[in-house]
C-alpha positions as CSV (number, residue, x, y, z in Angstrom):
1,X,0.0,0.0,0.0
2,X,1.7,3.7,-0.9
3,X,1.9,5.9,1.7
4,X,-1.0,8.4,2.1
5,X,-0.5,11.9,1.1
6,X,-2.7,13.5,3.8
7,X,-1.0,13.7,7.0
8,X,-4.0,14.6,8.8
9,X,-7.4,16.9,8.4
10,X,-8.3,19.8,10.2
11,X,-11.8,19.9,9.4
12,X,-11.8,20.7,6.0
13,X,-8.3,21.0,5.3
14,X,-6.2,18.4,4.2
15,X,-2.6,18.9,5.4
16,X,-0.4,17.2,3.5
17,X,2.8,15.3,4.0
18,X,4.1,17.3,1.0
19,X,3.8,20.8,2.8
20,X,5.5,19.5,6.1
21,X,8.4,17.9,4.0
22,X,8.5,21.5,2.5
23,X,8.5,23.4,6.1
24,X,11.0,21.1,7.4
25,X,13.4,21.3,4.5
26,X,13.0,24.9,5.3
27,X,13.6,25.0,8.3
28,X,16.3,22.6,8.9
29,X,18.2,25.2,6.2
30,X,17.4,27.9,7.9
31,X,18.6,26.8,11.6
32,X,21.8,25.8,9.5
33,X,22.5,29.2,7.9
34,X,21.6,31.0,11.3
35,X,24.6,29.3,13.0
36,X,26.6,30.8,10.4
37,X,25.3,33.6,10.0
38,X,26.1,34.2,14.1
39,X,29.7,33.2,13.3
40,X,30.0,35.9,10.7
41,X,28.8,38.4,12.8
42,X,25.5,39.2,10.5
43,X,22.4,40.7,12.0
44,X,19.8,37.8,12.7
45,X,17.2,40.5,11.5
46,X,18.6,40.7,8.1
47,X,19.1,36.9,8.0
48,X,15.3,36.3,9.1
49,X,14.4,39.2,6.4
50,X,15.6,37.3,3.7
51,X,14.1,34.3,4.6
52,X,10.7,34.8,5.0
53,X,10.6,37.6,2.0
54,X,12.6,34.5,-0.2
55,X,10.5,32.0,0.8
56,X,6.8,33.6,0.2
57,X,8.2,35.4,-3.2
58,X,9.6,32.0,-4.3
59,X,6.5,30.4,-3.9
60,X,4.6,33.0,-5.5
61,X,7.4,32.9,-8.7
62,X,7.2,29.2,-8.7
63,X,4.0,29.1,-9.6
64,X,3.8,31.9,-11.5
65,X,6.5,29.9,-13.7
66,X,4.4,26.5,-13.6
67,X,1.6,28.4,-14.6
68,X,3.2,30.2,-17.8
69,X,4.5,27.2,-19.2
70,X,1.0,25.2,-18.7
71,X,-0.7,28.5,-20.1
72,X,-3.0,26.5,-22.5
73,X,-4.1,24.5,-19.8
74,X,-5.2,27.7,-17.1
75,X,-6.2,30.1,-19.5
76,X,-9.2,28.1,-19.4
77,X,-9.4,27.5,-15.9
78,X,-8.3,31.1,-14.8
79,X,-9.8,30.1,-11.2
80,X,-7.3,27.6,-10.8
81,X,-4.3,29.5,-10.7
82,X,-4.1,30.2,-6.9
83,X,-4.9,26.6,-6.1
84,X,-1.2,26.0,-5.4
85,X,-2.6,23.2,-2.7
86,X,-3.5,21.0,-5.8
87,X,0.2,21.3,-7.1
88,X,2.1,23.0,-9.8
89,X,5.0,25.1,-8.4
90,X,8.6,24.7,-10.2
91,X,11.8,25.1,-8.2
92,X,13.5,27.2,-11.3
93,X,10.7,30.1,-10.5
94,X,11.0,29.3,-7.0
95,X,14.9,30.1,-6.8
96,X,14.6,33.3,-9.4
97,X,12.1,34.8,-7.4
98,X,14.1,34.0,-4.1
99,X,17.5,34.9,-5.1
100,X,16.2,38.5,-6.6
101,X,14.8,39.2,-3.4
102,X,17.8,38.5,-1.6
103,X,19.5,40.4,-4.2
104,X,17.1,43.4,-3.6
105,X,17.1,43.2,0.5
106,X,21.2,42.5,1.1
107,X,21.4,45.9,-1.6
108,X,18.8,48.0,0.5
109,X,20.7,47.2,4.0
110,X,24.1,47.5,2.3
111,X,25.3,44.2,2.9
112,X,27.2,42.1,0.2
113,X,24.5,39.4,-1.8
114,X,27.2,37.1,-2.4
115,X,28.5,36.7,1.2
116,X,24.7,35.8,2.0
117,X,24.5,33.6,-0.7
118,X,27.6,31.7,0.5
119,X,25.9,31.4,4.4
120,X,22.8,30.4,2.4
121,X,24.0,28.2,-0.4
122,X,24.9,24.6,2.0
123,X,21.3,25.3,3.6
124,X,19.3,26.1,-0.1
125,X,20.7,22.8,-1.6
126,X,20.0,21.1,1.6
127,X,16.4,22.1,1.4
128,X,16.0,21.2,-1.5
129,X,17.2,17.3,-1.2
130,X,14.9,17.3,2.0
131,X,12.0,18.4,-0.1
132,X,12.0,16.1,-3.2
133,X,10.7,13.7,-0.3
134,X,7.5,15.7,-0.5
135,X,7.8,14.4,-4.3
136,X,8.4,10.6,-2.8
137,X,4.7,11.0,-0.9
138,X,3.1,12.0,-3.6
139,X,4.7,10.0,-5.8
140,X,5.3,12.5,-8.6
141,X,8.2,13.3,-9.8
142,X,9.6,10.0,-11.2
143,X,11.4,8.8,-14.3
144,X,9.8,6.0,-16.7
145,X,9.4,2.4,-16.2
146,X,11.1,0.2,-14.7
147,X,10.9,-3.4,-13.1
148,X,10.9,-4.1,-9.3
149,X,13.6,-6.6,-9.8
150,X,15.8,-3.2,-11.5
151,X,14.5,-1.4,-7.9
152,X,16.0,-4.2,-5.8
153,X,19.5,-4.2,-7.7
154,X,19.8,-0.6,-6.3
155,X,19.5,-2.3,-2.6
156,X,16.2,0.1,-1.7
157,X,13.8,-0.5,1.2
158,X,10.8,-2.7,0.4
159,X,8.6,0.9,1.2
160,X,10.4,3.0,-1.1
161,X,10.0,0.6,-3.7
162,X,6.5,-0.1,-2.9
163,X,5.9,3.3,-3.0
164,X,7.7,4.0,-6.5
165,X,4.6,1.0,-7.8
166,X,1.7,3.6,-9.4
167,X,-1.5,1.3,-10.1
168,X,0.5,-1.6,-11.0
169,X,3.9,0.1,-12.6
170,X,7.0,1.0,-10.9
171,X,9.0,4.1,-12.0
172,X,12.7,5.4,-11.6
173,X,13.0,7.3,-8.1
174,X,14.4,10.2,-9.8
175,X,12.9,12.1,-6.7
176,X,15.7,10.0,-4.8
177,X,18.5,10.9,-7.4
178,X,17.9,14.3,-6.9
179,X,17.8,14.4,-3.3
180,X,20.9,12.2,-3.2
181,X,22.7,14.4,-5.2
182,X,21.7,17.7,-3.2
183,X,23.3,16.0,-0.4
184,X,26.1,15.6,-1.8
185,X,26.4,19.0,-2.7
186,X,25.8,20.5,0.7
187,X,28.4,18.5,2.1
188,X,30.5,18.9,-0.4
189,X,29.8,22.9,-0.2
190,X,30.3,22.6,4.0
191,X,33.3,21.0,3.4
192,X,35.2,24.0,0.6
193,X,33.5,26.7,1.7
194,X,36.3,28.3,3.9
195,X,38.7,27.5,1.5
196,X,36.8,29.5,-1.1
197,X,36.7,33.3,-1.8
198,X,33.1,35.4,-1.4
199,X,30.5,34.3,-3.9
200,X,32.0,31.3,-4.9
201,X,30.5,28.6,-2.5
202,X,26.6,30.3,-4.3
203,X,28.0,29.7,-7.6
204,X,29.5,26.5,-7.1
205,X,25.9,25.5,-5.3
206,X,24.3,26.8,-8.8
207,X,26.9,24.9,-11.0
208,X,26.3,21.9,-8.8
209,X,22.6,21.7,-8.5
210,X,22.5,22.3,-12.4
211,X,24.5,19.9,-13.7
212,X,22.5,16.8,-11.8
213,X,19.2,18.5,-12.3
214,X,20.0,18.8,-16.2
215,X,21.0,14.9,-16.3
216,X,18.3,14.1,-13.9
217,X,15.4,15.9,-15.4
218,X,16.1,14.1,-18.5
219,X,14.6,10.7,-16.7
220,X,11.6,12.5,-15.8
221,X,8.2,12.1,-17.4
222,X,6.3,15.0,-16.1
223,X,8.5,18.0,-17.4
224,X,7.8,21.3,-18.7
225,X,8.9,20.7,-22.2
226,X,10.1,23.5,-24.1
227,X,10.8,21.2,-27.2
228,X,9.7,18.0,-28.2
229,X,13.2,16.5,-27.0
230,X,14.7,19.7,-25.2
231,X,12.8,20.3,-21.3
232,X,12.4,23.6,-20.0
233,X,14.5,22.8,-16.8
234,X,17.2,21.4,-18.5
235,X,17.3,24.8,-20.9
236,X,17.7,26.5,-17.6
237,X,20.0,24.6,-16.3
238,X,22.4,25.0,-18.9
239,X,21.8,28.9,-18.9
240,X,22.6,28.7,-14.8
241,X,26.0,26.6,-15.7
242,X,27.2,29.5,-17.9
243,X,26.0,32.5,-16.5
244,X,27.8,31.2,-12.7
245,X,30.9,30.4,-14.8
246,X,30.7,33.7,-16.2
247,X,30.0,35.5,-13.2
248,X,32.7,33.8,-11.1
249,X,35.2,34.6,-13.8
250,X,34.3,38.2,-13.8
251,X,34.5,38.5,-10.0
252,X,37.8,36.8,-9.8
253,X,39.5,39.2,-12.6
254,X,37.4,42.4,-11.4
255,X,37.9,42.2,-7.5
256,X,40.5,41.1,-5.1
257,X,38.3,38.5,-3.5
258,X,39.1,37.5,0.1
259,X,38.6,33.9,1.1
260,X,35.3,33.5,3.1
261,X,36.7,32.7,6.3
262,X,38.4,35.8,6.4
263,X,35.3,38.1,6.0
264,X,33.9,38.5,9.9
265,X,32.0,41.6,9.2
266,X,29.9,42.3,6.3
267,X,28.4,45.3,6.8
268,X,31.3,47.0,5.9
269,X,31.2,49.3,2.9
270,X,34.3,47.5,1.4
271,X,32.2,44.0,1.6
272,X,28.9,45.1,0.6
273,X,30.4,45.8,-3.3
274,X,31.4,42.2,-3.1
């Protein structure tokens, strides 16, 4: 039997499992990024800013971004659009619409974006492998057929696999791929982030993330395509890879970049350039 989706009812609302997979991703980031943020000296207020501003414009982008791209679907069922509950959100809208209001807070306190982004990076990618879960109890977000015994050679538990059989077909875990490879990332990320200079630990998070999300997203069967062979996220994905390559080659050339561990107080004027 798959897990159900509904974690429990409050009357008439359904909470489901997805949502508190969501919440706790979140918040397991954000209690990580805090205790940086505390070593670097950075104002819990601006920290807390960010976060809740990120997180409620991301969701608003991310579904503004599902929507556009299934535009032939909602222009007919215009009342739909809000109904975020019934799903539809994409983590490309989610992540422009966070990062530019990071972009837009850090620039009105005068504090440096990309020395944020590097206290936030480990937590975002973190997040995110914590929240494909959500995908798990659903079971959405999975790659094409496959046969139990091809589940079994990859040494999963009986309930994941059980859970990965929809009405009689079981499917690549590409949900567990993902999160896998987000985890990855973070600790890889924990692990080089004093040993790299300001801004680089969010671009290698972006280079990262892209790379497995562009292989990933090509086992998926629920995609936004953007050609009949080409998918939407994967397009992105590849635009992500060479604008953070780009960036971090202009930084490197254009500023004398101090190593992250050295920077213990970023509200500096000299920093917030950076």
């Amino acid at each position: 039997m798959p897990f159900n989706p509904v974690a429990f009812e409050l009357g008439p609302l359904s909470v489901r499992w997805y949502g508190i997979i969501i919440a706790f991703g979140i918040l397991i980031g954000y209690l990580i990024a805090q205790k940086e943020a505390k070593k670097k000296n950075y104002q819990e207020e601006t920290l807390i800013d960010v976060v809740i501003w990120s997180v409620i414009i991301g969701i608003i982008c991310a579904r503004i971004y599902y929507v556009t791209f299934e535009w032939s679907y909602y222009k007919n069922h215009l009342s739909e659009i809000p109904m975020i509950m019934n799903g539809g959100i994409a983590i490309h809208g989610g992540l422009i619409g966070a990062l530019t209001t990071a972009f837009i807070i850090t620039k009105r306190k005068g504090v440096s974006f990309f020395h944020l982004g590097d206290i936030a990076a480990p937590s975002i990618i973190l997040a995110q492998g914590i929240g494909r879960w959500g995908n798990f109890m659903n079971q959405e977000a999975h790659g094409g057929e496959v046969s139990r015994g091809f589940l079994e050679s990859l040494h999963l538990p009986n309930w994941l696999i059980n859970q990965m059989n929809i009405e009689g077909t079981y499917y690549h875990p590409t949900f567990l791929y993902e999160s896998i490879w987000n985890v990855i990332g973070f600790i890889i990320l924990i692990s080089l982030r004093k040993h790299l200079k300001i801004g680089q630990t969010l671009l290698s998070y972006a280079i990262w993330y892209s790379i497995g999300r562009f292989f990933i997203e090509g086992m998926r069967t629920d995609s936004l395509m953007l050609t009949e062979h080409l998918r939407m996220a994967q397009m992105i994905s590849i635009v992500i890879i060479i604008l953070s390559i780009g960036i971090m080659l202009y930084r490197h050339f254009k500023y004398q970049l101090p190593q992250y561990k050295n920077v213990n107080h970023p509200y500096g004027k000299d920093y917030a350039k950076l």
